[in-house]
Wavefront OBJ file of the C-alpha trace (Angstrom):
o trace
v 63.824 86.077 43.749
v 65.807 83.284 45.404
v 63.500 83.543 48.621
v 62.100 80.982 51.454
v 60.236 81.856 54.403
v 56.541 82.192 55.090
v 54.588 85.428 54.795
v 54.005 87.855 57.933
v 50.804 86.352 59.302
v 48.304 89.296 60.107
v 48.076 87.639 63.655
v 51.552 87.605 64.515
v 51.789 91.647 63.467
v 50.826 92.273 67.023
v 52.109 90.265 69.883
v 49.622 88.680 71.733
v 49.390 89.162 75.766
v 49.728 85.644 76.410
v 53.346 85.315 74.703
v 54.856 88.407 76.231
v 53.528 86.801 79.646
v 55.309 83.975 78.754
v 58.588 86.391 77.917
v 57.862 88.170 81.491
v 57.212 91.408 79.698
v 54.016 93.503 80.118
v 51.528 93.537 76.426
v 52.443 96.497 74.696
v 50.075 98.864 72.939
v 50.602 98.537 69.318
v 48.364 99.182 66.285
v 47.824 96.249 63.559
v 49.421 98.233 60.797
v 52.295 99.425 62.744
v 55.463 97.640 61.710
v 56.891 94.900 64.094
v 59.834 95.377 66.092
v 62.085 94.002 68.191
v 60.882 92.942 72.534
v 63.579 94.078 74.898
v 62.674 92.341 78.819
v 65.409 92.195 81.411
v 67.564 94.295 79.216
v 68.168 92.146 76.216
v 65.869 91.465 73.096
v 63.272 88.502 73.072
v 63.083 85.660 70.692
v 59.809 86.778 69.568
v 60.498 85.783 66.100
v 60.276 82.606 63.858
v 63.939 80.528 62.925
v 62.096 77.510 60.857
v 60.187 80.410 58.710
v 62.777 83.016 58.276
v 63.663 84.541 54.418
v 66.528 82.078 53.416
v 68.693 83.927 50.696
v 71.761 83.418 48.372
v 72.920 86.701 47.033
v 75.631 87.614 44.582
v 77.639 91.234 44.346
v 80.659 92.443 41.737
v 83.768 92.775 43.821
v 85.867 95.601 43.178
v 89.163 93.272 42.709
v 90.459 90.577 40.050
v 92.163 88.118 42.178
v 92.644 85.153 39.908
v 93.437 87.992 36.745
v 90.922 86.559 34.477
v 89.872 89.933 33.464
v 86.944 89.957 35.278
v 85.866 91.134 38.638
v 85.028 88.530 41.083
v 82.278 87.591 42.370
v 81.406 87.406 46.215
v 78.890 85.218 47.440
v 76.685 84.874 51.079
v 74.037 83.184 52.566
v 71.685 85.553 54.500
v 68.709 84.804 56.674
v 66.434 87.270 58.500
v 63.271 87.323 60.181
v 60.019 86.885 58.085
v 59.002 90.078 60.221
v 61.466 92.242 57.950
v 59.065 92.027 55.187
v 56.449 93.466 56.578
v 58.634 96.539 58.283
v 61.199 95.280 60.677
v 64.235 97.058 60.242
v 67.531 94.570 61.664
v 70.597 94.691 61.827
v 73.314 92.056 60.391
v 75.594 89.965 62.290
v 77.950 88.481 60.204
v 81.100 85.831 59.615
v 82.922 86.333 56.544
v 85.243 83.293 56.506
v 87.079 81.103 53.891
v 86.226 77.745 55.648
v 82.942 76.929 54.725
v 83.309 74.754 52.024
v 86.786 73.235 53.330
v 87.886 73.151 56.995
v 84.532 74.216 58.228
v 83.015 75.966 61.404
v 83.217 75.387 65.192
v 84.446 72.405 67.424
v 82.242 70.073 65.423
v 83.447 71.252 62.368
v 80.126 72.000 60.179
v 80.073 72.679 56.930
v 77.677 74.994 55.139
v 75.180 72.809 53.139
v 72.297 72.865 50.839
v 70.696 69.350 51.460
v 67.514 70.215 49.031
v 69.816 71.148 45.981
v 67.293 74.788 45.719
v 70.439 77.044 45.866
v 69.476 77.912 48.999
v 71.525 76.845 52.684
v 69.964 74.382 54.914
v 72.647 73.860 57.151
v 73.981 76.685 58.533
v 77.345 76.387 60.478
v 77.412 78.207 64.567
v 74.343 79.053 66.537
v 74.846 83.069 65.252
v 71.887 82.223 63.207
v 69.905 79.644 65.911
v 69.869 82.535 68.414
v 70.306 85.938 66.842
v 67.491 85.673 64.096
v 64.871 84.744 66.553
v 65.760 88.052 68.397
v 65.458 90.202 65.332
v 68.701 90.071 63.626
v 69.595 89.121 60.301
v 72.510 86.714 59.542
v 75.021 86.904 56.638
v 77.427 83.904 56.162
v 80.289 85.598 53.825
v 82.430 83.092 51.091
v 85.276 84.796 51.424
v 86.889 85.219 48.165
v 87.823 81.981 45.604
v 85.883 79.989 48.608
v 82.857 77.761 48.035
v 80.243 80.252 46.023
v 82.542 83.151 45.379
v 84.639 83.149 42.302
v 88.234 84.312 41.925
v 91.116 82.923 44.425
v 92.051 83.057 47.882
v 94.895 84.869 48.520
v 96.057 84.764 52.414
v 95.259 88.037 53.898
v 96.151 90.132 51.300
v 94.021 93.100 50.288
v 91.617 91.073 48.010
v 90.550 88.345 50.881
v 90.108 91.479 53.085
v 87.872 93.499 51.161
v 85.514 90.535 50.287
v 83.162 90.825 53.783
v 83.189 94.967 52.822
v 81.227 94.251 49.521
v 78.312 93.030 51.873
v 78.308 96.164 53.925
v 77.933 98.319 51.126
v 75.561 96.713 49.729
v 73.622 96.657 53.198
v 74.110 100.329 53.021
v 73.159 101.177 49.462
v 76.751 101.592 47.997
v 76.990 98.319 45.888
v 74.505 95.690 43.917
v 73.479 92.210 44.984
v 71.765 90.145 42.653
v 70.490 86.317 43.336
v 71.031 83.445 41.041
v 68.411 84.245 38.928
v 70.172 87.803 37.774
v 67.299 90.000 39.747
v 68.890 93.064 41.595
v 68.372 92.836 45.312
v 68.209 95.824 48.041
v 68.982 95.503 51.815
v 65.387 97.615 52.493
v 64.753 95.747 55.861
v 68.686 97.240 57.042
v 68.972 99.256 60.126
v 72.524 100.653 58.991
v 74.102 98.488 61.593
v 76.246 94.934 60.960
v 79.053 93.381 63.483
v 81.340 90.942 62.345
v 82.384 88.064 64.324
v 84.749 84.887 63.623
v 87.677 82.942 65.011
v 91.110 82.641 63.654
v 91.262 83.162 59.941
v 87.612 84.802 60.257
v 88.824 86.703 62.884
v 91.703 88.235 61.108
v 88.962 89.255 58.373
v 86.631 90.837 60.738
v 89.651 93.213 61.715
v 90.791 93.860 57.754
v 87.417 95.190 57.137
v 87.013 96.979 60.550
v 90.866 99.144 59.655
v 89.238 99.958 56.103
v 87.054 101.625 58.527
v 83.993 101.021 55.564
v 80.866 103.114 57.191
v 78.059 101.058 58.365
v 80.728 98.524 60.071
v 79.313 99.413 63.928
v 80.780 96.639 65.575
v 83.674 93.745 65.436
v 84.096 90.340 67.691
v 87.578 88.927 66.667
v 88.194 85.656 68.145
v 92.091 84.313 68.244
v 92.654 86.134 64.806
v 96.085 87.178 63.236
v 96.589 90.817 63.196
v 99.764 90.871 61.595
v 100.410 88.280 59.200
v 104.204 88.580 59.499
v 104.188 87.789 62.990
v 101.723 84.230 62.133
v 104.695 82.996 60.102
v 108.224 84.864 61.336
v 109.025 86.290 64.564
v 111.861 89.330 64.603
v 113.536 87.866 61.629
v 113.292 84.136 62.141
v 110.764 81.874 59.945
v 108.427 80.187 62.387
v 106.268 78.711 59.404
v 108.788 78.010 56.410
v 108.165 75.986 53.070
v 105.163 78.715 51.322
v 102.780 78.221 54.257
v 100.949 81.308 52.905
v 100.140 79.605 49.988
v 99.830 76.783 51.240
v 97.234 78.359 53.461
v 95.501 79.390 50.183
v 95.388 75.794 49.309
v 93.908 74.630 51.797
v 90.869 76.894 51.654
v 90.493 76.703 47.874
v 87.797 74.391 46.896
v 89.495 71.011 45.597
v 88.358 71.142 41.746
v 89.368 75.037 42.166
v 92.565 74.298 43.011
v 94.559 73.626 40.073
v 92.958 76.750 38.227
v 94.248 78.863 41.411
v 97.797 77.710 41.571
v 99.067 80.603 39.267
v 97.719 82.923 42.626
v 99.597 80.812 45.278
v 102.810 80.058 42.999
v 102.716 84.753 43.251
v 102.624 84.406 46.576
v 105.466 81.672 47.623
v 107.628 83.809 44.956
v 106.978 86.928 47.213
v 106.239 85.859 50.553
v 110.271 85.880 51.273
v 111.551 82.582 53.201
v 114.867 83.111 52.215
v 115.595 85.580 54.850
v 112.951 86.031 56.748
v 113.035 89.498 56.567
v 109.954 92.201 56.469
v 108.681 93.610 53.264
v 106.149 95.003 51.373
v 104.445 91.715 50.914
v 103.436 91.958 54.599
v 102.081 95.243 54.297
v 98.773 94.551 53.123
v 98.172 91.819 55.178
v 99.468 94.039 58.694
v 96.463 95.661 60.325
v 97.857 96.837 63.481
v 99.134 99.887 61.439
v 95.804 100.717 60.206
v 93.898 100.915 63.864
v 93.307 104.360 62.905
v 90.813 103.740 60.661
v 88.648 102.203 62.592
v 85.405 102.942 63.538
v 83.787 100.189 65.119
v 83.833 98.979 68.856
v 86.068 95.908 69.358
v 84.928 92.762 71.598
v 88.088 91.159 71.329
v 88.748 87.614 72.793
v 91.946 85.213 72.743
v 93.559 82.202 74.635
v 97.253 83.414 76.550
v 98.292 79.831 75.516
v 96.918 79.806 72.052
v 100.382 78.455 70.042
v 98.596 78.610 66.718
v 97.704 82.409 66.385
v 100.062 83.757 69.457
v 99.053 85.935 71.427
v 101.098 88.757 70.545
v 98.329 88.991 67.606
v 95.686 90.217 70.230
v 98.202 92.072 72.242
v 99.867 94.435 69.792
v 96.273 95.324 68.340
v 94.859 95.770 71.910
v 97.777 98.589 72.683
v 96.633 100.385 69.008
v 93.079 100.236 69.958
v 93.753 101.659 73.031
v 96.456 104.236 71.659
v 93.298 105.217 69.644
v 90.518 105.004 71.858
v 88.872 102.914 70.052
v 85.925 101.607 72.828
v 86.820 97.954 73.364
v 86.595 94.596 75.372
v 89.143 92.151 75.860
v 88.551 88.565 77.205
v 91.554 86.274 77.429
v 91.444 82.464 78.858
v 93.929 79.936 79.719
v 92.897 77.923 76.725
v 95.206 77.423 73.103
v 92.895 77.926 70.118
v 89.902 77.574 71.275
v 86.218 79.503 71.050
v 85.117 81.057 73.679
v 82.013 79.468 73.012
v 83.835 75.774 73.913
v 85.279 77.571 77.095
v 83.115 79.498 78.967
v 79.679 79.021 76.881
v 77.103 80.428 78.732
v 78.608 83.881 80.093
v 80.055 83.929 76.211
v 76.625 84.093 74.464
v 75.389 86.096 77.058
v 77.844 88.524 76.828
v 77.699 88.228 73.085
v 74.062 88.518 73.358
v 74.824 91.724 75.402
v 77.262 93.262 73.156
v 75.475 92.853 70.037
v 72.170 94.608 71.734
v 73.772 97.306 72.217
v 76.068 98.478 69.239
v 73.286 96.617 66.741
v 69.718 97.224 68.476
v 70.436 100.527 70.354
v 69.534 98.707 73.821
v 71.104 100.587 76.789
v 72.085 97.508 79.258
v 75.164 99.543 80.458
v 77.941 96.862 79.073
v 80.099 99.773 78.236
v 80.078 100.631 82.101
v 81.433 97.175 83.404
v 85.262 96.711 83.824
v 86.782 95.973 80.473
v 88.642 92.944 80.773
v 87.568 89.390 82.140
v 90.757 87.077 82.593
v 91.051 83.537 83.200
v 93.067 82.748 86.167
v 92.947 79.399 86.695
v 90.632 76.153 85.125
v 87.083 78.510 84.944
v 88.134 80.684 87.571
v 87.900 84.404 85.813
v 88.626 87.691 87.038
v 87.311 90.848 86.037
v 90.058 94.104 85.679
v 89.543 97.830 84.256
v 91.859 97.528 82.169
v 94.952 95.353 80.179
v 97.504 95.306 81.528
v 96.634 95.547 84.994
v 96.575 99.344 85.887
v 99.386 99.170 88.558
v 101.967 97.086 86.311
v 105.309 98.481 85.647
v 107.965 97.128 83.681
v 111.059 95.998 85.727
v 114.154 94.629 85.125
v 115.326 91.791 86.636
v 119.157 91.192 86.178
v 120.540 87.902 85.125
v 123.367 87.143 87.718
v 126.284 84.128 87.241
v 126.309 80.968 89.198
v 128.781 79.114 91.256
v 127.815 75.746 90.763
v 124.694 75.307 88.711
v 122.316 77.646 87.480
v 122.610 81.606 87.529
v 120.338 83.148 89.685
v 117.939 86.677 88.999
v 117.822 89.556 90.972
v 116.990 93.630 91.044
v 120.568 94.367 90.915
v 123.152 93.628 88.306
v 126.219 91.630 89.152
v 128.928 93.436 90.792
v 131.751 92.548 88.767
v 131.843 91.414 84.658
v 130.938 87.986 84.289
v 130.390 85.833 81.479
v 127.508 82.890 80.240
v 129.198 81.105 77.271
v 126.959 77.928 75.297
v 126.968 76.977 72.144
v 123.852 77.009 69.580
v 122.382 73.214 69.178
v 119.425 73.383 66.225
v 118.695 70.014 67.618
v 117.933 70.666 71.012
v 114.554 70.448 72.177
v 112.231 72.737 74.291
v 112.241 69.835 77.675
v 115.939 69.986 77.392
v 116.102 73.407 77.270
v 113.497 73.616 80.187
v 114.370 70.730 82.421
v 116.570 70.491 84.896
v 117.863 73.816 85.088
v 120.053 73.411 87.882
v 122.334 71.295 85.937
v 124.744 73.013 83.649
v 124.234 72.282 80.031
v 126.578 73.478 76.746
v 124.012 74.789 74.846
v 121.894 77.115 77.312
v 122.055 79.390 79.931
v 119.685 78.668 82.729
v 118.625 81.619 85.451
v 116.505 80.919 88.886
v 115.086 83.097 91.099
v 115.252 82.115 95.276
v 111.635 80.237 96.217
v 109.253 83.423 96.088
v 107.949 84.725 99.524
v 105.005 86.248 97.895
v 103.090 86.013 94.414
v 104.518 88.139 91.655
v 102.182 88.820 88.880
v 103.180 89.656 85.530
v 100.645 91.198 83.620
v 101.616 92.834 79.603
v 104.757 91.902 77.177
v 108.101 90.969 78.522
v 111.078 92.138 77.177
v 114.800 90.015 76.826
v 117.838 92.664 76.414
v 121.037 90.781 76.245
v 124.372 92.135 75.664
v 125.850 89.122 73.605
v 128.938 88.021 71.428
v 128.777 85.327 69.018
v 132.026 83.213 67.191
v 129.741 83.874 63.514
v 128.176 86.094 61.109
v 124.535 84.901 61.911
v 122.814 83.401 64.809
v 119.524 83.228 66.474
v 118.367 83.742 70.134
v 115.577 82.552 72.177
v 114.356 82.947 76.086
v 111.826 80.968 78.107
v 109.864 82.167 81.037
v 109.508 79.304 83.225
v 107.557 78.549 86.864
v 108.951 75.744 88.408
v 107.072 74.979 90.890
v 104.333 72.631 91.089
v 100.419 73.231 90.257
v 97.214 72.049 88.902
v 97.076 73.922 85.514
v 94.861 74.300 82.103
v 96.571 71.403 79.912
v 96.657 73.927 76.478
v 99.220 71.747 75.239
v 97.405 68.574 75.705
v 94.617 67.209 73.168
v 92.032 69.955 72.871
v 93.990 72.683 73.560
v 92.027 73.134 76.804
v 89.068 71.473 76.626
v 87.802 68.209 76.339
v 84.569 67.193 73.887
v 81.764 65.568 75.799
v 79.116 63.301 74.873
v 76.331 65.523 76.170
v 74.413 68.799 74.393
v 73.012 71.771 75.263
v 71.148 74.630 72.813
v 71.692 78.388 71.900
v 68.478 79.072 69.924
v 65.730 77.693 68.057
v 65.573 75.118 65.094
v 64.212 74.159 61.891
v 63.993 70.553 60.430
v 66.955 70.869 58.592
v 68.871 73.173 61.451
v 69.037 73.336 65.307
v 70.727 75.425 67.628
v 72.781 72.338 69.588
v 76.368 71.630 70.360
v 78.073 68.891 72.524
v 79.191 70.492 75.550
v 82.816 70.856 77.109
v 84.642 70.891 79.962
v 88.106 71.958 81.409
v 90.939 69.814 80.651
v 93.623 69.481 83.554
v 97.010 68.531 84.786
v 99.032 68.880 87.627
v 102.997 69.085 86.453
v 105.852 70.591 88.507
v 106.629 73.318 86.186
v 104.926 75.507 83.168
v 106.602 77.441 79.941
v 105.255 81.183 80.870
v 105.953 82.619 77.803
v 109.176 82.451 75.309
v 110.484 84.888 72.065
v 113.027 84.361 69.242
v 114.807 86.818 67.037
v 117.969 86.827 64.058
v 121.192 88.734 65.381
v 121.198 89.689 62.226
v 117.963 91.104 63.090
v 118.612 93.437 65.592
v 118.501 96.449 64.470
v 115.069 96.057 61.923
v 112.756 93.644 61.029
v 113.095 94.558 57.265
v 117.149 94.194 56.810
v 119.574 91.907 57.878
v 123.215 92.778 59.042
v 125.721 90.225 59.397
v 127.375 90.218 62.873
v 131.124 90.629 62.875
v 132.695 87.266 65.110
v 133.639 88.464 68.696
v 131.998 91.511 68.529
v 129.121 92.506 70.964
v 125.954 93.988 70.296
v 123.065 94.885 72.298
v 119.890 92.519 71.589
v 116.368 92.826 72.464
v 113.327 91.378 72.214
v 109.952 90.450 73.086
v 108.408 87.389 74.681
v 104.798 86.710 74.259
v 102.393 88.733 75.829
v 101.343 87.248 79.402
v 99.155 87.875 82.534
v 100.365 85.128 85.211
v 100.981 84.818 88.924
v 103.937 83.194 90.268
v 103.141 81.709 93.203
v 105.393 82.344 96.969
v 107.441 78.853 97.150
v 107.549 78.476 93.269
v 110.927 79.412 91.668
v 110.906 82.147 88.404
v 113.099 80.695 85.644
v 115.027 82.809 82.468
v 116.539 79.945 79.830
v 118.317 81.347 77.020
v 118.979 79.463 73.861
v 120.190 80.464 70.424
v 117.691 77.928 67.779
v 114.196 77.231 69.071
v 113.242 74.858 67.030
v 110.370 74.257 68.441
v 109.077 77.436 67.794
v 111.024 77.940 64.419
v 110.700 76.019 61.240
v 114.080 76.759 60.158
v 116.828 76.225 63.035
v 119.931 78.287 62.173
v 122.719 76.463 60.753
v 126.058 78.264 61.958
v 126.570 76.236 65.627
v 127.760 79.326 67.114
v 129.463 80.030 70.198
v 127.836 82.709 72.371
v 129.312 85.076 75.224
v 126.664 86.478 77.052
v 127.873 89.716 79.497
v 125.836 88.946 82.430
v 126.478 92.738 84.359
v 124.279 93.657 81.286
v 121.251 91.281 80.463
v 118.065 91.881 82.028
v 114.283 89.851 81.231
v 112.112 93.429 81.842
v 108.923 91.928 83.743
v 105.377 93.770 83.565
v 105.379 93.741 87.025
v 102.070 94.169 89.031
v 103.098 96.628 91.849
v 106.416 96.806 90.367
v 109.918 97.120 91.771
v 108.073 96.964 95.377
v 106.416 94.383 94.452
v 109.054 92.307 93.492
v 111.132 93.381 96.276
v 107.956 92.125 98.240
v 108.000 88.573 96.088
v 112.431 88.181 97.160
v 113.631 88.746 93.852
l 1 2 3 4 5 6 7 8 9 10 11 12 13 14 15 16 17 18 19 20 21 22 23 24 25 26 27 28 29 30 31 32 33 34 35 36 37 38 39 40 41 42 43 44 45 46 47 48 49 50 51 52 53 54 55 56 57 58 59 60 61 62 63 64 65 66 67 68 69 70 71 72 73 74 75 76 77 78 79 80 81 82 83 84 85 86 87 88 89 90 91 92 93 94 95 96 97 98 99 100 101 102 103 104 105 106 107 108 109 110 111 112 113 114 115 116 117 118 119 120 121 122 123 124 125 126 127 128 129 130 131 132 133 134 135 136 137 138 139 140 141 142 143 144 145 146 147 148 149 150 151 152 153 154 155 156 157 158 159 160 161 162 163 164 165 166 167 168 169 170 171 172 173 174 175 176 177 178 179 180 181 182 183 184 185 186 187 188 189 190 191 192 193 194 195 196 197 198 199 200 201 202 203 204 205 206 207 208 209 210 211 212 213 214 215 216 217 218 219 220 221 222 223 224 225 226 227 228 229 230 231 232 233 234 235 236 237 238 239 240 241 242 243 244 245 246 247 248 249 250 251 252 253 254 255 256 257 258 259 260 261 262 263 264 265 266 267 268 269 270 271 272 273 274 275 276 277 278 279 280 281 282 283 284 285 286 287 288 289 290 291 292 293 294 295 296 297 298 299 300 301 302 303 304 305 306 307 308 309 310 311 312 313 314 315 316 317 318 319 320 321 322 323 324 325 326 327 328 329 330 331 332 333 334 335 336 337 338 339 340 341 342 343 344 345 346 347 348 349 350 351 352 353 354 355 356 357 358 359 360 361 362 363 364 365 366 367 368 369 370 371 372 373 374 375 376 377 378 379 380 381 382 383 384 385 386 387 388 389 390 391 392 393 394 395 396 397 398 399 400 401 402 403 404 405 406 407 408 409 410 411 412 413 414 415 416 417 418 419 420 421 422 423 424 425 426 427 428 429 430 431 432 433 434 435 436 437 438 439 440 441 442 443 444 445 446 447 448 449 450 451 452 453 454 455 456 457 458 459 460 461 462 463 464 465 466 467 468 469 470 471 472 473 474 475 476 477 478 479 480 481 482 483 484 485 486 487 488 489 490 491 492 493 494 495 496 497 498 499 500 501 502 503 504 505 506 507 508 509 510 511 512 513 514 515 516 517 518 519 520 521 522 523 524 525 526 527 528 529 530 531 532 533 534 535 536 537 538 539 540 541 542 543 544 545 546 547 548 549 550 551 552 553 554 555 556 557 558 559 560 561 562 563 564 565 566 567 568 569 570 571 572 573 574 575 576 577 578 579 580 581 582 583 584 585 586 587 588 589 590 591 592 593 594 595 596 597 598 599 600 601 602 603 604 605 606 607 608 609 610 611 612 613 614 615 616 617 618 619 620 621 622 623 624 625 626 627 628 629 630 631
């Protein structure tokens, strides 16, 4: 069997007094031939086990899917390590990342690659510290291919129902319900199992971790998505408009296909940019298998979930939308969301993450009762590491509230609780040119191809906390036309620079260590710290949608010229405080094309009936509250 590791020395069976002094823990009474187990002191386990003499393995299973149609089933491949003590009776549980990366892109802020430096079939390098710091404590460690990546055979294909069933053929055969074989053809059993395996990964891992969690596959206990899509439709369109044009799917599947691979594969992708609908932009079936938010029902595992507010790459109405279905089905949960863009928790807030990872994974995986599940459920990033803790998200206490948009008399329109008294009129014209600072800037000048809205200086902070909503009562001069709206503070602060290099953070020189090492393997990462700026005004949150959209996702219906229709839609999820002397801001725009790939063509003219457009806030205290704030 494809194996490494040392045997269970006789003397380690029992742990001597002088180590557990050393872990702070009193010498417990066990007999030589009873089978190790795990050392819990202070309410977490003990890394009482060895990391340079673990079993190293490289295991095989038959997929139940063809995804390159070769007739065949494919194959999915993993690299496992566990402690040397499961051989000799330790029963562990599996922490997992099933990701398509490993070969390609690769892992973490460094960017490591999975490697076998020895050329024994075996991994040497093993991307992220899960394995560093987990194994020691008496976990095993699977590192999934997902499907047509690195080891595993067949091709990727972007979400759909053969990329999310790969990490599901590991937990079976953890469980007893499939067969693993190494490279040498010899079946394989998970013995050592304890039943239990989380899944954890960021972005495109993440996103897998949740497609096996909603198949709701039995011995799936726990899931840690990090900044993963939840609906794939809303990674590449937003209500109707294409965000990411030109086959990015496939494109996607490109990328993580292994280079010689890629040429056999391109029959896969060429399916998928034939189906994947960038003509119109619209919703169909082709996004069904790749939507999970739908499926929260099956799920059976606990949810860590973590993701930034400013993350521009995966947005955050991916962790929002599958927060409210968790919740809908009380699924038990934890949310953490920083000021960072794409960005690991482990880069932003590294030592409460592992802790609270350490935590987590205790007590779903090892059965350890360290009351996590009684602390508030949500820690939010305020400010550059300044967190909160809440009960719940949104902030209990929120209520949405309308806020009217109200005409101008020299410059910009103004916001306020109650409409306009009499019928007035915003008129612009679309630009698919015009950039996001022009649209932002300014906005007391009058400008032909946006409507700008301020609020009066605010007396007192008004926090925002859950989805916004734009419903605009609009005419345009053509059959088709987008719309986009801003959320802007003006008003000038020291803030998280997400947009800046880094997303965040900025890369130091200097390392710290999560874990223990071998010679070919250690536990250490270059540290990180906050990246800042001070600028006089910050984009809150913004949404897009197709008038031709308005009525469903899944069909378009031309407008009729001059005619006026009712539109809404969301903005991006948000939790933010305004603070008193800064100025709320509402910009609406037709093309975004900053946020849209493909800017809409028509250069119409748009009426907008001011008496009855509204931006509905998630309003903290609500209508009092923003009475309170001089809105």
């Amino acid at each position: 069997m494809a194996t490494r590791g040392t045997r269970w020395r006789t003397g380690a069976a029992v742990l001597s007094a002088t180590v557990l002094a050393a872990l702070g823990a009193a010498p417990q009474a066990q007999a030589a031939d009873d089978p190790p187990s795990i050392v819990v002191q202070d309410g977490v386990t003990q890394p009482v086990f060895g990391y340079a003499d673990a079993i190293r393995e490289r295991l095989f299973i038959d997929s139940t899917f063809d995804s390159d149609n070769d007739g065949l089933r494919d194959i999915i491949a993993f690299d496992l390590m566990r402690p040397a003590a499961t051989a000799h009776g330790l029963k562990a549980p599996v922490v997992m990342d099933a990701s398509p990366y490993y070969s390609t892109v690769c892992r973490g802020n460094e960017s490591e690659c999975k490697a076998d430096l020895d050329g024994d079939g075996l991994l040497d390098k093993w991307p992220l510290f899960y394995d560093n710091y987990f194994v020691p404590r008496g976990y095993a460690v699977i590192l999934l291919d997902m499907v047509g990546t690195n080891n595993s055979t067949g091709c990727p294909t972007t979400n759909a129902n053969q990329d999310n069933l790969s990490a599901k053929q590991a937990i079976n055969w953890l469980n007893g319900r499939a067969t693993a074989r190494n490279a040498a053809g010899q079946i394989v059993k998970a013995d050592w199992h304890n039943g239990k395996t989380g899944m954890i990964g960021k972005s495109y891992d993440g996103s897998l971790a949740m497609a096996t969690a909603v198949t709701g596959v039995k011995g799936l206990t726990t899931v840690v998505p990090i900044s993963g899509p939840t609906e794939y439709y809303d990674y590449v369109r937003s209500n109707g408009v294409i965000t990411r044009g030109n086959s990015y799917v496939s494109s996607l599947a490109n990328t993580v296909t292994n280079p010689e691979r890629r040429d056999y594969c391109k029959p896969v992708r060429d399916a998928i940019g034939a189906a994947d609908g960038d003509e119109h932009g619209d919703y169909t079936s082709f996004w069904n298998e790749r939507s999970y938010v739908k499926k929260v029902p099956n799920v059976t595992a606990s949810v860590l979930l973590y993701h930034g507010l400013n993350d521009d790459n995966v947005r955050p109405d991916h962790f929002s939308k599958f927060w409210y279905a968790l919740a809908e089905n009380n699924v038990p949960r934890k949310l953490w969301l920083s000021q960072e863009g794409h960005v690991d928790p482990f880069d932003s807030r590294r030592a409460v993450w592992v802790s609270t990872l350490h935590r987590w994974f205790d007590f779903w995986l090892q059965g350890v009762a360290n009351g996590i599940m009684d602390e508030p459920r949500v820690d939010l990033e305020r400010s550059a590491d300044v967190w909160e803790t809440h009960a719940d998200w949104p902030i209990p206490g929120k209520a949405d509230t309308e806020v009217f948009l109200q005409p101008g008399t020299t410059g910009a329109g103004g916001l306020g609780l109650v409409p306009t008294a009499k019928p007035a009129t915003g008129a612009f014209q679309d630009n698919r040119t015009q950039s996001q600072n022009t649209m932002i800037l300014n906005p007391d000048v009058v400008q032909p191809n946006r409507l700008a809205f301020l609020s009066a200086p605010l007396t007192a902070p008004l926090h925002i906390s859950g989805t916004p909503t734009v419903q605009l009562r609009a005419s345009a001069d053509q059959t088709d036309t987008n719309l986009g709206a801003i959320l802007v503070d003006y008003g000038t602060d020291e803030r998280v620079a997400h947009r800046a290099s880094g997303e965040g953070i900025i890369t130091l020189t200097t390392e710290d260590c999560w874990g223990q090492s071998s010679p070919t393997d250690d536990g250490c990462y270059k540290q990180t710290a906050k990246r800042v700026a001070t600028a006089d005004y910050e984009l809150v949150t913004k949404g897009i949608m197709d008038a031709q959209n308005r009525q469903s996702i899944r069909v378009g219906v031309p407008l009729v010229p001059g005619e006026s229709y009712n539109f809404s839609f969301p903005l991006l999820p948000e939790d933010y405080v305004f603070k008193p002397g800064h100025r709320i801001g509402v910009i609406i725009v037709a093309s975004y094309p900053q946020y849209s790939s493909q800017a809409d063509t028509t250069a119409a003219n748009l009426k907008v009936s001011l008496k009855s457009s509204t931006i509905v806030l998630p309003v903290v205290g609500g209508t009092a509250a923003a009475h309170a704030a001089g809105l």
